[in-house]
N, C-alpha and C positions, 0 to 999 in steps of 0.2 A: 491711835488718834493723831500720833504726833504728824504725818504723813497726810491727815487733814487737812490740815492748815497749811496754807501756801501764801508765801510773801508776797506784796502786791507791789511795796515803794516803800523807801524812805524817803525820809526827809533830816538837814541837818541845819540847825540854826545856830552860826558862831556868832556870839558876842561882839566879835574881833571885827568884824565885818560894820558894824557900823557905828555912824559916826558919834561918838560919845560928849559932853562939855568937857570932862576934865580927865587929862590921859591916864589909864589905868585901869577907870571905872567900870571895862568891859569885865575887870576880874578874871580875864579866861574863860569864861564862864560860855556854857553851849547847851543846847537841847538835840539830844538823837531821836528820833520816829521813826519806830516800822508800824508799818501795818504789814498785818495777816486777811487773808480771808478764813469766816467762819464755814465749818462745815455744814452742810446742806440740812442733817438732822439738827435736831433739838438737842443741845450738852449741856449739862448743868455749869457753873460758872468753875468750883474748885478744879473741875475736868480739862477743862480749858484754859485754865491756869499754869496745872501739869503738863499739858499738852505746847504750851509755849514755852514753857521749861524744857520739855523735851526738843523744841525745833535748833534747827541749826542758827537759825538769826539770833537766837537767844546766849550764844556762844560766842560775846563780847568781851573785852577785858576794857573798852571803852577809855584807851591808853594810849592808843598810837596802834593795835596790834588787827582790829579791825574784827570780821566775826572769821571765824578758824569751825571748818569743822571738826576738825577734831580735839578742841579748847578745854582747857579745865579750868579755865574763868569767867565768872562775870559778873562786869566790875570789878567793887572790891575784892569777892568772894568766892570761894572756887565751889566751881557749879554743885560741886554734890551735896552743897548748904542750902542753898535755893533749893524752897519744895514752898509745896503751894498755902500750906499750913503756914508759912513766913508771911503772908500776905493780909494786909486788913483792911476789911471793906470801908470806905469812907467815903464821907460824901462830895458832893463838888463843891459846897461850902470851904471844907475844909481842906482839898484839894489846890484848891485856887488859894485861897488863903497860903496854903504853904509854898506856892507858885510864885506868887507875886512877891511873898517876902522876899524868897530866893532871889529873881530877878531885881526886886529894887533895892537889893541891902548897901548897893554903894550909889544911892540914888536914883532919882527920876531913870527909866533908859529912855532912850531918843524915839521920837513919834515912827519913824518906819522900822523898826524893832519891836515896838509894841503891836504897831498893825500886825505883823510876822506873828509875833505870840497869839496873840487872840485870833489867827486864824488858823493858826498850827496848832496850837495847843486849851488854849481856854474854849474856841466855839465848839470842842469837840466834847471837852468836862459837860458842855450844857446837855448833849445829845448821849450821853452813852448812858446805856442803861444799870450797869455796874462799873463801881471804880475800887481798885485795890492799890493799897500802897506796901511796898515791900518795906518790912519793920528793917532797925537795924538790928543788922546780928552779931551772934556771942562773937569774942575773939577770935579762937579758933578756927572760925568761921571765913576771915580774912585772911587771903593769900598773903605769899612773900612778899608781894611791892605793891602791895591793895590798900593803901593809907596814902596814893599817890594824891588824892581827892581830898582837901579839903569838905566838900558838900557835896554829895549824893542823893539825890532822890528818882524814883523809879516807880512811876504808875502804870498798872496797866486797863487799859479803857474797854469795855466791853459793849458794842453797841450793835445791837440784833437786827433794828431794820436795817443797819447800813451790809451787816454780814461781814461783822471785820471786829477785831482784837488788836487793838494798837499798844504797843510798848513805849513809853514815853519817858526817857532819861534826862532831866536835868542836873547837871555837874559841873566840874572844874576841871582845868587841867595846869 
């Protein structure tokens, strides 16, 4: 299955990048986007899960290190923790809700940061058909220098008329 799926683009939103009220307030703080294309047949959702688990784009340390294919990280966590059973379905309520906190925890962001979000990231929570968020995991679970994050979150968006499986990282660095 893995071999299905084929990347289409990313996209990277740095906080750094615009202009803030009060210096600092960016946090560091970024959103990474891949899109995948979905394959042709009908795959049930844990299938595809796996199946993005298994791609090479998924094989980030989201660090400085970039995607590696042959990586035993991502993220915090080294890849052989990630399995698709880590994932829980939620909804865009609750999705966005844990978005937006993220994004505004050190206040308002600036009006062309938000436009950026809501078209990169929130108009896409409206459309997709399934949304997963990856729980955090045991200890163990966390590589050698995988605590470099502050905040981690990691959706992945499932959206069948568009024919695409987006990976959606918001973080720190």
């Amino acid at each position: 299955m893995k071999s299905r799926l084929t990347h289409e683009a990313s996209t990277f939103i740095n906080f750094r990048d615009y202009k803030f009220q009060e210096s600092g307030s960016h946090g560091y703080r970024w959103v990474d986007i891949k899109h995948l294309r979905l394959p042709g047949e009908s795959v049930e959702a844990r299938e595809l899960l796996a199946a993005l688990i298994g791609h090479e784009q998924f094989r980030d340390d989201y660090a400085g290190g970039g995607v590696l294919p042959e990586g035993s990280r991502h993220g915090p966590y080294w890849l052989t923790s990630v399995t698709s059973d880590a994932y829980e379905a939620v909804s865009r309520e609750k999705s966005a809700h844990v978005l937006w906190g993220w994004a505004d925890q050190f206040g308002d962001v600036p009006a062309e940061l938000e436009a950026d979000l809501r078209q990169e990231v929130f108009d896409r929570l409206v459309v997709a058909d399934n949304i997963y968020y990856l729980n955090e995991l045991e200890d163990e679970a966390i590589h050698d220098w995988g605590r470099v994050h502050e905040d981690f979150h990691e959706f992945v968006l499932i959206d069948r008329s568009a024919g695409r499986i987006t990976l959606l990282v918001a973080a720190d660095d």
